[in-house]
N, C-alpha and C positions, 0 to 999 in steps of 0.2 A: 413532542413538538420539536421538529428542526428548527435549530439557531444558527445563522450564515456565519457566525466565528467558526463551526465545526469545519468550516470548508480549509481555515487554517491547517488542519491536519490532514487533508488530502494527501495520499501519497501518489497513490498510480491515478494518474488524468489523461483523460482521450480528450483531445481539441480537434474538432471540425473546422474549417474555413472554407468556406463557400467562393464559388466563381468570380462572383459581383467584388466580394470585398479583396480578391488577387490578384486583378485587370482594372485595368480603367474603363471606361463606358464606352471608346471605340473597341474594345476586346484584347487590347496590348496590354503584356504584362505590369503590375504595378510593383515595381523591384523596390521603391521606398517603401510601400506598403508590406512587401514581402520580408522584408531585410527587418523592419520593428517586429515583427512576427516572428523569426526566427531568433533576434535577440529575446525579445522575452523569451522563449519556449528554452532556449539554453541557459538564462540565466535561472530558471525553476528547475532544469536538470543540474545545473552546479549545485543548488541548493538542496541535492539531495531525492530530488523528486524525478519520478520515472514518467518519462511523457511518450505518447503515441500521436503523434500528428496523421488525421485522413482530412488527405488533402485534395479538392476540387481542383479544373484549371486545366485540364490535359485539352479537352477537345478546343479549350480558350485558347491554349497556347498554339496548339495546330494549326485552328484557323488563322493567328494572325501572321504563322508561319509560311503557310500555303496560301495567302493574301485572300482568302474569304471573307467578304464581309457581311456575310447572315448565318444563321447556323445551322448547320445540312440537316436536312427533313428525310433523309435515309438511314437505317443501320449500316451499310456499308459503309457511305461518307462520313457518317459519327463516328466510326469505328478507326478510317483513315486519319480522318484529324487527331484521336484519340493516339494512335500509333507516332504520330512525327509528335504530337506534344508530349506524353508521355516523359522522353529522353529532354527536354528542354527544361520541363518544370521539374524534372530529378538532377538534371545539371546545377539546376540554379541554388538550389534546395543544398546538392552536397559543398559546391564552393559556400556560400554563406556557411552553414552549419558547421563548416571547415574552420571556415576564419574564426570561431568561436570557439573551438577544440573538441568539437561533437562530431561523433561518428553516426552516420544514418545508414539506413537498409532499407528497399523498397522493397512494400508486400504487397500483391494484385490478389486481391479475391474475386469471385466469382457467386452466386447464389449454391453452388455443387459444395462449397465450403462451409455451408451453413445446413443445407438440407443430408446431408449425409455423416453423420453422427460420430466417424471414423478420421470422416477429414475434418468436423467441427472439433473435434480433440490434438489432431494434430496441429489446425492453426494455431490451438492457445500455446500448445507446447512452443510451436517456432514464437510466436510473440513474447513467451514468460523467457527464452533464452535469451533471446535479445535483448529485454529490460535486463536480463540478470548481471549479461558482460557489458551493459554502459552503451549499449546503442538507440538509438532514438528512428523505431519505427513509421514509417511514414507510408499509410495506404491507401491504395486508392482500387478503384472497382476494375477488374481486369477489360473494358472497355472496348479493349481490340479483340478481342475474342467472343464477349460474352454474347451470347441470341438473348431473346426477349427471355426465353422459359429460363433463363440460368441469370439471368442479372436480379442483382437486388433491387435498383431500382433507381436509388437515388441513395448519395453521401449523408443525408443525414439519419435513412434508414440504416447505410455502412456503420456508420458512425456507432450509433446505440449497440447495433449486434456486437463491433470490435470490445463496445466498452464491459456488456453480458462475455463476452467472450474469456477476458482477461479478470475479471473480478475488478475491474477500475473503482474506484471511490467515486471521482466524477466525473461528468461527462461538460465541455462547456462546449457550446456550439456558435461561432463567431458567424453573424448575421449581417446584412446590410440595414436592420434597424435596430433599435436599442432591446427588442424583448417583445411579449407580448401585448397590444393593445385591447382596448375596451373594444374600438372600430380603426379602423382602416386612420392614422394619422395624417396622408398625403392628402386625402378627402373628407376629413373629420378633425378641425381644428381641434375638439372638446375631446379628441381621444385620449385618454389616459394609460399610463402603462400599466400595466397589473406588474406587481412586485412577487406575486405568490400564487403560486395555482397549487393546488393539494390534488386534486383528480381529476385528469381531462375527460370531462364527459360530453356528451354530446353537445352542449351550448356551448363549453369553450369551444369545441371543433366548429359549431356555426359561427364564430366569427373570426375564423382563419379563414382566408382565401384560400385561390388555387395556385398554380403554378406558378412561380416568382420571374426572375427580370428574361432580358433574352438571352444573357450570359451564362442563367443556371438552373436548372433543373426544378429545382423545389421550390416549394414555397412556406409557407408557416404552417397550413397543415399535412405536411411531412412530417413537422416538428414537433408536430402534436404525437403521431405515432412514433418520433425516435422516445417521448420523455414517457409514452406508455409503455414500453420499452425497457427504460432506462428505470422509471420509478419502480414499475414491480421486478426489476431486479437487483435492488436494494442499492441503485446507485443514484448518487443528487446529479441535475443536471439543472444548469445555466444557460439560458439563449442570453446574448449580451453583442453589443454591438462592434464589429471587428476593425472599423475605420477610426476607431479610438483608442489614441496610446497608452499604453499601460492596461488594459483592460483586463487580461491577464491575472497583472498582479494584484489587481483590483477585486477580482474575483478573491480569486487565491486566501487575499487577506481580510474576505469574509466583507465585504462592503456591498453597500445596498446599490447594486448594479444590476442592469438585466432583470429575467424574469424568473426565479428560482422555482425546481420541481423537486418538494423533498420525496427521498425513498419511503417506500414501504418498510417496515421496520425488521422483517426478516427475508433475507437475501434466500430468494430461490438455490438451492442445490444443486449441482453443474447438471445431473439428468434433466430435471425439470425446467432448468434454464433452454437445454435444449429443446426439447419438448413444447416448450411454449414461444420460444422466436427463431429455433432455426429448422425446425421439420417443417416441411410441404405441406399447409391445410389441406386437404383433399375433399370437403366435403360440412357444411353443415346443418346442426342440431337446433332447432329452434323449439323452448322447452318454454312451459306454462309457468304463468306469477308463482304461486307454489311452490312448483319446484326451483325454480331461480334464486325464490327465497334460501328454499333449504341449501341448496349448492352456496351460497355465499354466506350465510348466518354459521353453519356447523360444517360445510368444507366435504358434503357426504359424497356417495357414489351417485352418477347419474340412472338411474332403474328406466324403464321402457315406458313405464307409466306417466312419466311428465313431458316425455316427449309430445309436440304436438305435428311437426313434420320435419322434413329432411330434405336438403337440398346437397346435388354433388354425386359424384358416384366416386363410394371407396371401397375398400376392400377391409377385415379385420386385421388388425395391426397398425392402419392409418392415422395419422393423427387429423382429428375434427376439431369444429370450430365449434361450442356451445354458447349459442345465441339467447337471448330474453325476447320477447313478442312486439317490444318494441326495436328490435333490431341491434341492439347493445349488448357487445361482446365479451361473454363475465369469465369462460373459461375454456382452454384446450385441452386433449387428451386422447389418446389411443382407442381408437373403438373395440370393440368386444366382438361386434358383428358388422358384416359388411352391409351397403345401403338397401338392398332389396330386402335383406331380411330387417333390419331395422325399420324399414318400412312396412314391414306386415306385423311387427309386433309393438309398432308405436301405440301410443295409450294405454296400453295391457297391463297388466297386473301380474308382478313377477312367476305366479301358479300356473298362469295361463301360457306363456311363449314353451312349454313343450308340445301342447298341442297348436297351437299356431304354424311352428315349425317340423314338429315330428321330434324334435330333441331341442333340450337347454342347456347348454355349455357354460354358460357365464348367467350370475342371476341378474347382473348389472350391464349395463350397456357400455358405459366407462366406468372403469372402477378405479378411488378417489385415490389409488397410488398410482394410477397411470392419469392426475389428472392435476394442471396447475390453475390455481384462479387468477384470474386476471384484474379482478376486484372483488372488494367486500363491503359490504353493508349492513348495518343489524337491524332497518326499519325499513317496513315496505314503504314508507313514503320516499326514501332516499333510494329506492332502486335504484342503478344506476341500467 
């Protein structure tokens, strides 16, 4: 059972701050709002603590640079804005953090930093150097560059991977609401915040919305997949709200703020960390009650027999997404065989796929070293 005092000992924190809570509501920067945010974050690195700020606000700051007043429905124009904000929201970032005695570094990643196993090693390395010599990382999505196929997506997806990336303690995510609700609070007086989610399963995701304000990208259910993210890689995360002072320290010192996602209690292994949020799905397995069970009760390898179909086209060596029948995503992992042949020897029985195919290479389809879960459960009622 996570206890929000543990958070007192947090040492390495990835803080997200979103569009809405950096800008005002005409899209001009909010430098009071900006300047409490940087003080907290330096007075938690004086005290010892290693921080990574990824920070929203480039294409905010662009447009209000480039005097746009809506926000470009092109990748080129996003990408333009993205380029002139960029050096604005990194200016303002290094004088404040200056004035405070804090050295900062801008890091732009890209989705090729997460999907390619060589550069996911190298980022943690530049990130863990940076923590080591006292500098206070600040990333954002490489923006001007990136095409659809290479972006992540969205900061608060950034956000989760930087925090897997680094082995962070926690992850807090600074929102334009206080945390998670029951319903929607703008249109549901009787909403309540939820103080605690343990598993985001399919009903918390049914009462996150879509996409948030017009200044930002995401919305709560992003948030939902940075804390599936973040919980099964053994790290706590906080959605909390960023237009409150002190919030911060408020986390920090374990108070009942926001909406807390405790971790998993053992921290995925830097492969399978990879393995499970930064390789390229290619393709997935949708396997029978059964077999879902066994995969999450005792953790086994997935065999061809509980397959029930396949969706995707990969190749062996790729990594897959292993679905449940109600569409609930329990584990990834390396396939054994590429899709056409997984699809002629679905349902079969591990004696049978030599003649299926003419040869058996592998008895398993994924095998449960090449495989992370993404959840567990010990009763078929609690499937997730």
């Amino acid at each position: 059972m996570f206890d929000r005092s543990q958070l007192q000992a947090s040492h390495r924190i990835v803080v997200k701050v979103g569009t809405s809570t950096l800008t005002h509501a005409n899209g001009k920067l909010n430098y009071s709002r900006i300047e409490y945010l940087v003080r907290e974050l330096a007075d938690a690195a004086n005290s010892g603590k290693q921080i990574l700020l990824v920070s929203s606000g480039a294409v905010g700051a662009g447009m209000d640079r480039l005097g746009w007043k809506e926000k470009p429905k092109t990748i080129p124009a996003k990408q333009a804005a993205a380029a002139v904000g960029q050096g604005i929201l990194m200016h303002t970032y290094e004088k404040l953090f200056g004035e405070y005695g804090q050295i900062v570094a801008q890091v732009l990643l890209t989705r090729e930093d997460s999907v390619n196993r060589k550069r996911y090693a190298n980022s943690r390395n530049t990130l863990l150097t940076l923590l080591d010599i006292g500098v206070i990382p600040i990333i954002n999505e490489n923006d001007a560059v990136a095409i659809d196929e290479l972006k992540i997506g969205d900061n608060d997806t950034l956000s989760a991977n930087v925090a897997a990336i680094v082995d962070a303690d926690l992850l807090i995510i600074l929102s334009d609401v206080d945390g998670v609700y029951t319903a929607n609070p703008q249109k549901d007086p009787s909403a309540r915040l939820i103080e605690e989610i343990a598993e985001v399963t399919p009903e918390v995701e049914a009462i996150c919305g879509g996409a948030g304000t017009m200044r930002g990208t995401g919305g709560m259910l992003t948030k939902m997949a940075a804390a599936r993210m973040a919980m099964n890689s053994g790290i706590v995360m906080v959605i909390a709200s960023g237009a409150k002072d002190g919030i911060i320290q408020a986390v920090l010192a374990g108070k009942q703020v926001g909406t807390l996602f405790p971790p998993r209690q053992n921290r995925l292994q830097f492969r399978k960390r990879w393995l499970a949020f930064g390789a390229r799905i290619k393709g997935r397995l949708i396997v029978d009650r059964g077999c879902a069970l066994a995969l999450q009760k005792s953790g086994s390898s997935l065999l061809a027999a509980g397959i029930k179909s396949v969706e995707g086209s990969f190749e062996q060596g790729n990594t897959v997404s292993i679905v449940n029948q109600d569409g609930w995503e329990i584990a990834r992992g390396l396939a054994n065989y590429n899709a056409a042949d997984t699809i002629k020897i679905m349902g079969a029985h591990t004696h049978e796929i030599a003649g299926l195919l003419g040869h058996k290479p592998y008895d398993e389809v994924v095998h449960r070293d090449n495989m992370v879960l993404l959840c567990r459960h010990e009763t078929e009622e609690s499937i997730c």
